[in-house]
N, C-alpha and C positions, 0 to 999 in steps of 0.2 A: 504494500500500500504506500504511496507515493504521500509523502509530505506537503502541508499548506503550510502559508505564513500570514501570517494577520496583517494586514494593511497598516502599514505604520501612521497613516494619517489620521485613522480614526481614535473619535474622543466620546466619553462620555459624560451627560448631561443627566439633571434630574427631571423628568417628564414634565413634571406637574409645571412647571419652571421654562422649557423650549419649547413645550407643546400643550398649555393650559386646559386647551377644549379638547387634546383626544387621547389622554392619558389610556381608556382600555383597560386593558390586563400588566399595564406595566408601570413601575414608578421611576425606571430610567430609559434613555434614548440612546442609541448609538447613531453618532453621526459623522459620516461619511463627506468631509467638506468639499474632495475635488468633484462625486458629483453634487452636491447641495441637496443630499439624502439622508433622513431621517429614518430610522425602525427602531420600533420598542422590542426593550427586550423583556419578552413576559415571565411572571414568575412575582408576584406580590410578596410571598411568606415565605421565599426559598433565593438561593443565591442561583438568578438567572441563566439558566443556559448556552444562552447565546454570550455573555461577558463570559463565563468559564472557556469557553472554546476560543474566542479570540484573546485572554490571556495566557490560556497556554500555549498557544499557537503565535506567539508573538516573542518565543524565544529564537534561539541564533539557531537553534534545529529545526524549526517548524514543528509538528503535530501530524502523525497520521491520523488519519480521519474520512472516516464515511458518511454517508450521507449528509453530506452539505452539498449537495451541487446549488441551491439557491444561492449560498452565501457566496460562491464562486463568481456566481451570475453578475450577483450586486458589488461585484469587486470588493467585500469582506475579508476575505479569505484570498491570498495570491497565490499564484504556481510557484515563486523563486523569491528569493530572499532580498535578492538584488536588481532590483525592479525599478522602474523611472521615477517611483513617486517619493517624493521628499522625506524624509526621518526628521521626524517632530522631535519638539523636546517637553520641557516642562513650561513652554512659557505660552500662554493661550493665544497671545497674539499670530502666531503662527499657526495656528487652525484656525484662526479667526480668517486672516487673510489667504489663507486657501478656498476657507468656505465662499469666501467675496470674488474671489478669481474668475474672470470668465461669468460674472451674473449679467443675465439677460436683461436688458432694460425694454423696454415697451416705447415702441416708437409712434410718438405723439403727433405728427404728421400726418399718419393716418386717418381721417374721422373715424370711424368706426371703433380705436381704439381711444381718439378723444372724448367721444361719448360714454361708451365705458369706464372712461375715468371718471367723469362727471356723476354717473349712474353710483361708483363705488364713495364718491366724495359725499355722495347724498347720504345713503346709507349710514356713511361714518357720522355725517349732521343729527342722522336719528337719535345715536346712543348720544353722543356730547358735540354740544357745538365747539367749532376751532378755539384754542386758547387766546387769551387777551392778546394785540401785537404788546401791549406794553404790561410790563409786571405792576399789577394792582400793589402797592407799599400800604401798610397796616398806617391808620390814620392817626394812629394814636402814637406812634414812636417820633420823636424829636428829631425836627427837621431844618437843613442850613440854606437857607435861600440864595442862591449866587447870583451873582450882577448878569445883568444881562447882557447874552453873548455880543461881539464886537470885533466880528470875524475879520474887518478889514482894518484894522490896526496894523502898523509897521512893526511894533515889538510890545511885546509885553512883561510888566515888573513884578505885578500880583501875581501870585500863586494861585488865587481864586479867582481873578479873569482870566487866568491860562484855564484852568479847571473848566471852566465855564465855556471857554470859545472851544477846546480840544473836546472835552465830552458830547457836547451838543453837536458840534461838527460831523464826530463819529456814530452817535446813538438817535437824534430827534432826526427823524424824520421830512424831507424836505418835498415831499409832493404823497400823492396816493394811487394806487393802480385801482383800475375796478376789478373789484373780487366778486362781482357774481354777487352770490345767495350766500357765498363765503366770507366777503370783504369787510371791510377795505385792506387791499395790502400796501405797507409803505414802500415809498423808496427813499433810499434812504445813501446816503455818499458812500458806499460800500456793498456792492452786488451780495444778492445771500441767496442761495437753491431756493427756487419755489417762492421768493419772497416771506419768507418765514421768520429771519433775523432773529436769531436766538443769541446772540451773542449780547450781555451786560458789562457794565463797569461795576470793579468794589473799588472803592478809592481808602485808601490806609494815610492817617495823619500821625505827628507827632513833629509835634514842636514848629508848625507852621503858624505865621500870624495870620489874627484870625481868623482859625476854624480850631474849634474847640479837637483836641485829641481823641482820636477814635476810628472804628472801623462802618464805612459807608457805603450803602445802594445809593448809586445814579438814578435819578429817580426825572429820566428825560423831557417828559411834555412839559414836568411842574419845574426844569432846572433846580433840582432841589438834592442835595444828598442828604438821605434817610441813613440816621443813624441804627448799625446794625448791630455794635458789639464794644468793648473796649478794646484799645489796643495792647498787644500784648509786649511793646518794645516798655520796660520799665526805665531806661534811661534818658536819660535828656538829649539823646543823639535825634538831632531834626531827620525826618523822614516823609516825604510824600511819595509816595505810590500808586499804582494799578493792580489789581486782580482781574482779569478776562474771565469771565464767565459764561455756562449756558445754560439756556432756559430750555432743556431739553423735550419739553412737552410738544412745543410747538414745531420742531420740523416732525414728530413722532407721529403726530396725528397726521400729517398731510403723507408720510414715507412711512410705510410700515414693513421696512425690507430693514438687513442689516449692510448694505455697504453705503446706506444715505446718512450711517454717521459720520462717513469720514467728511463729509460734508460740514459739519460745526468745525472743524479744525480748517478747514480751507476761508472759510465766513470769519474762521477771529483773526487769520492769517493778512483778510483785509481790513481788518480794523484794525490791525496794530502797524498795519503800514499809514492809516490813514492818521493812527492819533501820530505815529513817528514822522510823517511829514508837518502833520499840524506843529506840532510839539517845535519842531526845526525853523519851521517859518516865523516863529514868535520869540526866536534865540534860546529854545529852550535845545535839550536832550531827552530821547526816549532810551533808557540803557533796562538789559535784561538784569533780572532779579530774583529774589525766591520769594516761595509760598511760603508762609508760615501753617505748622501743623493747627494750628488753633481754626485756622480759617479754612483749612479742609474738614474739621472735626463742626466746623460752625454751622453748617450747610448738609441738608440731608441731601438726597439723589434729585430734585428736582433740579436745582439749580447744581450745576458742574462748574469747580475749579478747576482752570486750562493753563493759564502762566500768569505768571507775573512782571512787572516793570515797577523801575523807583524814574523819578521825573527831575532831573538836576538843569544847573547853570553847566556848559560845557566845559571840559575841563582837556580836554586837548586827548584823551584815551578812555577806553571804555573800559567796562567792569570785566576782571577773569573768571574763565569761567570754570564754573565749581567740579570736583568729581561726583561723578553721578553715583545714585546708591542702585546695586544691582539687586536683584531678587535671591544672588548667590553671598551676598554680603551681608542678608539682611542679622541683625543682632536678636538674639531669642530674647521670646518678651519672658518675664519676669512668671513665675509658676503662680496659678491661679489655683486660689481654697473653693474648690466646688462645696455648695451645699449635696447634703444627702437625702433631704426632704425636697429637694427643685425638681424641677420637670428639666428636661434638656429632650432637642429635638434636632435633626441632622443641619449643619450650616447651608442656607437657599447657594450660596455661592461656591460649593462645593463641587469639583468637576476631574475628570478622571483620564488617563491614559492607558494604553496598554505598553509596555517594555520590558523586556527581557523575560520576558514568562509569567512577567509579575503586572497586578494592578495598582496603577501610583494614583494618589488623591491629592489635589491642589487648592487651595485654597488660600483670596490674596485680603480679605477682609471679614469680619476685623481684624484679622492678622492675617500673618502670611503662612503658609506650612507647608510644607512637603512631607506625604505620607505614605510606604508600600501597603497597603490594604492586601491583609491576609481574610481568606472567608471568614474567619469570624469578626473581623472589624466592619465587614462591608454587611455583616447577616443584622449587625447594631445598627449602622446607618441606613439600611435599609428600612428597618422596623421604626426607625423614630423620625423617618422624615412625618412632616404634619399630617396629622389625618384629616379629613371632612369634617370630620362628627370631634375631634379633638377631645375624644375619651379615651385614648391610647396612656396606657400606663407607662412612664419615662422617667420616673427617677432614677438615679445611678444604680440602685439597687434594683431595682423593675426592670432595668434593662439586663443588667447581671444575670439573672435569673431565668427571665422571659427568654433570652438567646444565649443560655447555659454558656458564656464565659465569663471569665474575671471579672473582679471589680477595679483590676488593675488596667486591665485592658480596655473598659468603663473611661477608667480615668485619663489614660493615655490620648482618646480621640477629645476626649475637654481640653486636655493641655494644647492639642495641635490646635484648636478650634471649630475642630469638625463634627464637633457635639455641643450646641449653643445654649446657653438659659433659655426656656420658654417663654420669658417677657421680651428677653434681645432678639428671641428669633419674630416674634410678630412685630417687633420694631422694623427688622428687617424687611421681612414683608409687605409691612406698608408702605415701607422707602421706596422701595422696586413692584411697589403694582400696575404703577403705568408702563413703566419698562417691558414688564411682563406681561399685561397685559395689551399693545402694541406690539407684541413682536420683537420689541430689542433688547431681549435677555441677553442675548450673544455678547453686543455691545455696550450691555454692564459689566460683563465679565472683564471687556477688553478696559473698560475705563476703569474699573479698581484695581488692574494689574496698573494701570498709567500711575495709579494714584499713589500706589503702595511704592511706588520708584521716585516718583516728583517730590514727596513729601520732604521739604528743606534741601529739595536739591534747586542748582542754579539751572535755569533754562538753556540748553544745548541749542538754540535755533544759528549763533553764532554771530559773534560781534563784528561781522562784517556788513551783516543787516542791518546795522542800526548807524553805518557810519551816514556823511550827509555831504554826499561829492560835490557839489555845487549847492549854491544861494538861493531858496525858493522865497519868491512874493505871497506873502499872506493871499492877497486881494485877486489874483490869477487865479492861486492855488484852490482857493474855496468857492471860485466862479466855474471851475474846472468840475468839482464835486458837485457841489448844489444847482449846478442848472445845466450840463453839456452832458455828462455822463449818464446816458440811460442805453438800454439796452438796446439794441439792433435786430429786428426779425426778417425785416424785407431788404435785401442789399441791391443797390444800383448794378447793371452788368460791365459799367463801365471801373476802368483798373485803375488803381491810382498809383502815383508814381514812385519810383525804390527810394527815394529819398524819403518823401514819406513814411512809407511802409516800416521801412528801418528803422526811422525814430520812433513807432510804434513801442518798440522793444528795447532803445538805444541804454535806457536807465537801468536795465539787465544785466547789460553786460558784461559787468564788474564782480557782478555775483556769481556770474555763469563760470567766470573764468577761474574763479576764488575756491570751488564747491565741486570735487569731482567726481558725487551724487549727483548732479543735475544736466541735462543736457539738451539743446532747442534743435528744433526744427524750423524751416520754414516750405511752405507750400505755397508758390505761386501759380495760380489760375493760367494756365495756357489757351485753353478755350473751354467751351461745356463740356467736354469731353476728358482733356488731359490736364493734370497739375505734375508741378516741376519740384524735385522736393529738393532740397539742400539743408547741410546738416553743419552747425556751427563748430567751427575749428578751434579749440582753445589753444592751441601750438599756434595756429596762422593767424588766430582773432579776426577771423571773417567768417561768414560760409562756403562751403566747397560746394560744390554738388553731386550729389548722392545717386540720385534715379529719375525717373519720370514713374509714374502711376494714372489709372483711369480714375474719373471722378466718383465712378461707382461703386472703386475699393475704399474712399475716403469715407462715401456717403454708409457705404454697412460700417467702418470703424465708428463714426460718429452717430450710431442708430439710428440713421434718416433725418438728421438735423439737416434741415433744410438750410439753413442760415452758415454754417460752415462750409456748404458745395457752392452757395451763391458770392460767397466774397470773395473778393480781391484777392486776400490774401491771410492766410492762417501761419501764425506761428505757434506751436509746440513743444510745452513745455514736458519734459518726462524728467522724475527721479526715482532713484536705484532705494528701493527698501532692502536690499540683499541683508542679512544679520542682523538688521538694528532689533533690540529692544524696545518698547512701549515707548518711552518719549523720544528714542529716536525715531520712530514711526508716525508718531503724533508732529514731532518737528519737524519734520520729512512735508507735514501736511501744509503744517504753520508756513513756511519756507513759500511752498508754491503759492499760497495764499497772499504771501507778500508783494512776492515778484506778477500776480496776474492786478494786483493794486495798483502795480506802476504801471502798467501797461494802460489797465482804465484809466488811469490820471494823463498819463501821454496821451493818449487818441480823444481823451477830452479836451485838453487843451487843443489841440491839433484841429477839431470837430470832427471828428474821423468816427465813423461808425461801429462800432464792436459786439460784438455775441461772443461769447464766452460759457464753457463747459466741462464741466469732468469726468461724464458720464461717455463711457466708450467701448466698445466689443473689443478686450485686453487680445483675443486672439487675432482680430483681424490689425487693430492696431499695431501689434510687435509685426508682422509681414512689412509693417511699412518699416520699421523704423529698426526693424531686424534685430530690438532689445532683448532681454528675455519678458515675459509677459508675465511670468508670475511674482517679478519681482521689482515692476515698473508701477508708477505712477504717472497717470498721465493729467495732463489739464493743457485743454485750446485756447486762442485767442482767434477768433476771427474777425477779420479788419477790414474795410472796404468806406465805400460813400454808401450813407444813410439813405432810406428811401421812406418818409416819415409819413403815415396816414391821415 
């Protein structure tokens, strides 16, 4: 009998948690991310099955084995050990982004499938209408009114008209889109997916005149920071700051998929370029900074801590940048006294691997842990995930008992934290039911591995981003944002010229050549038929030219956007996710986020039409650009003359 081997990409999830509405016979899921496949593994009161067979079957011999030929089918089970498909490790990101690989977007050019959107947007109206564009602030918390903005000033001395012109500039809102039966949606000087804009300010004080010491919500229409908390700096060292936040509710409800969160990192990406140019043009400095853990512990799962900035007078060099804390350096927390009268119930964030024969258990909140699950730790975790009816007996002892092992062994999954207090696990619960119940459990998972690695580390996006190569005019610059920048659907067929074109992108270039993660394209329109592609030399600092292509390969990379086949001219942005960790992959996002900022800013000042997108078929894409695709990032600019309705 011929040996299988267990598909080293597959993970496993708790049902009730990736698959709320179709739990069945089973309280975990195995999922299979290269094809974006889901199967329960049945078995309620017994150690499942199907996890036994691909644990053992996941050692360096394989497993003889019969009757599986399904699991074959479904690519579970492989013929050879040494097989194309990537060797995971313990870090979730890495099935995260496999599972995202190659997802099929829905081409919205269609009617038929614009309708259908409409039909499913209804639906979603029924259960809850869309979230506020703006975060309702509790009326009763003490608030600092700032002057009002004064965006064409030549420079500014206050810290609270800076405050004032840079926040408002970035977060209020400078016109409205019609949203249908949905709206109004803003626009706002910073493009965001879907118009959705989840992106906040938290502003951090200390020691600034006039504004009382403390931690604040931007609180946009009212120009007001709501105070949120005290600050945690006990010294008299002056401090003003940023925290980038999101308001994860609102792209949730419009994308009920998991690769529309990489989405919020590309939306702050232009807001930290917008407040970094604002910030520039008033003689100020935007330099990257840290979270402080108080301010991630301060914020349940609604609103998400993304990075941070402090806001100085220029000082000729930027801040260095910190060592990052890995998931393998993490410091064991301090041994926790379980009670023996508590109820404990399995942690909701708890998620699994197969390797070496064995099943590993991960787990990055509220702590972090790495654990090999032997059957009888997984027979405990299985029996004390939550029940329905929440008459399940779970004290230390109850479980002791009820799954005849130790009390030591009890204790051992409290220490890892993969055995919660029953009041912290319905905390938990409630934090992540929108998550969960939308669909982007996946991408909770991926944002508390972010979180467990960010916490008081300095932001990796790199201090080259933030330098400020020439002189920006306040009064251009905010003319540029607030009234020329809007989106482009219908493009003239007439070309425009390289000179042009170039400067599209020319504020790039520095970074391009800086970061050897990143790397452009440009596609110029030969006729309806053929584009010309060229690919930027960081040795010659030109472009060469790469190939020609039909416009029809371009239009399946970009799922039938209409708006990128009819311009002028597209340039392409791609960076290499190869190895990074959680905020290198978050940064990776931030990064392009910035750099499609300038671009908007360029082609605004310019008047120059733009469409702009992230959404792309990763396999047809890498044909063109002959990257590898499962480990590219892509984001377009499309450029051309406006053809305005």
């Amino acid at each position: 009998m011929r040996s299988l081997f267990t598909n080293p990409s597959l993970y496993v999830l708790q049902t009730k948690l990736v698959s709320p509405n179709s739990q069945g016979n089973s309280r975990w899921t195995v999922v299979n991310p290269v094809a974006s496949t889901l199967y329960g593994a049945i078995g309620k009161d017994e150690y499942p099955k199907l996890i036994k067979i691909l644990r053992d079957a996941s050692s360096a011999e394989g497993e003889a084995l019969h009757d599986v030929e399904i699991l074959t089918e479904k690519s579970l089970l492989l013929p050879e050990p040494n097989c194309s498909v990537t060797k995971k490790g313990s870090v979730f990101l890495d099935y995260y982004h496999s599972f995202v690989h190659g997802y099929v977007f829905h081409n919205y050019d269609s009617i038929e499938r614009f309708e259908k959107d409409r039909e499913q947007m209804n639906e979603y109206g029924k259960i809850a209408r869309p979230p506020d564009v703006y975060t309702q602030r509790n009326a009763e918390l003490k608030r600092l009114n700032l002057p009002l903005p004064q965006m064409h000033l030549c420079s500014i001395e206050s810290e609270v008209q800076l405050l004032s012109n840079i926040l408002s500039g970035t977060f209020l809102a400078v016109g409205e889109i019609n949203g249908g039966d949905f709206g109004p949606w803003l626009r706002k000087a910073n493009p965001s997916g879907g118009a959705r804009h989840p992106i906040e300010a938290l502003v951090i004080i200390n020691g600034v005149e006039n504004i009382p010491d403390g931690v604040y919500c931007f609180d946009p229409p009212n120009n007001q920071l709501v105070y949120k908390m005290a600050s945690s700096d006990g010294s008299n060292h002056r401090r003003l700051s940023l925290v980038l936040t999101a308001r994860v509710e609102r792209p949730m409800w419009r994308y009920r998929e998991s690769r529309s969160f990489r989405a919020i990192f590309l939306d702050a990406g232009h807001c930290i370029e917008t407040l970094r140019q604002l910030s520039a043009a008033y003689g100020w400095s935007l330099m990257e900074g840290f979270i402080d853990q108080n301010v991630f512990n301060e914020f349940d799962l609604q609103d998400i801590p993304i990075c941070g900035f402090s806001i100085s007078r220029p000082v000729g060099r930027m801040a260095s940048e910190a060592t990052l804390q890995t998931t393998s350096d993490i410091v064991a927390c301090e041994r926790e006294d379980f009670s023996r009268s508590a109820c404990y119930n399995t942690n909701p964030f708890l998620w699994c691997y197969f390797a070496e024969g064995k099943l590993v258990g991960v787990t990055s909140y509220p702590k972090c842990a790495k654990l090999i699950l032997d059957e009888s730790m997984f027979r405990v975790l299985n029996y004390a995930q939550v029940s329905r009816r929440g008459d399940r007996p779970s004290t230390p002892l109850e479980l002791s008992l009820s799954q005849n092992v130790s009390i030591n062994l009890v204790d051992e999954l409290i220490q890892s934290g993969f055995l919660v207090n029953l009041e912290n696990v319905r905390s938990l619960y409630s934090e992540a039911a929108h998550w969960i119940s939308h669909g982007w459990y996946q991408n909770l998972l991926v944002y508390l591995e972010y979180k467990a690695e960010k916490i008081n580390s300095e932001s990796l996006i790199g201090e080259n981003f933030f330098h400020e190569s020439e002189s920006v005019e306040p009064g251009p610059l905010w003319k540029a944002l607030s009234t020329e920048r809007k989106t482009t659907r219908i493009f003239s067929p007439t070309l425009i010229d390289p000179i042009s074109a170039f400067g599209a992108v020319s504020s790039c270039l520095e970074l391009l050549n800086d970061c050897d993660a990143l790397e452009m394209f440009h596609l110029k329109r030969v006729n309806d038929d053929m584009f010309k592609v060229q690919r930027w030399s960081k040795k010659e600092r030109c472009f060469i030219n790469f190939k020609e292509i039909e416009s029809a390969l371009l239009e399946n990379a970009v799922i039938g956007q209409k708006p990128v086949v009819q311009a002028s001219d597209i340039y392409w942005f791609a960076s290499s996710v190869e190895g990074l960790n959680s905020v290198g992959y978050v940064n990776a996002l931030l990064r392009l986020g910035m750099l499609m900022q300038k671009v908007c800013i360029s082609c605004a000042r310019m008047k120059l039409g733009l469409f702009i997108t992230p959404a792309s078929n990763d396999l047809t894409a890498a044909k063109i650009t002959e990257l590898n695709s499962v480990s590219t990032l892509n984001y377009f600019a499309a450029v051309g003359r406006a053809v305005r309705k």
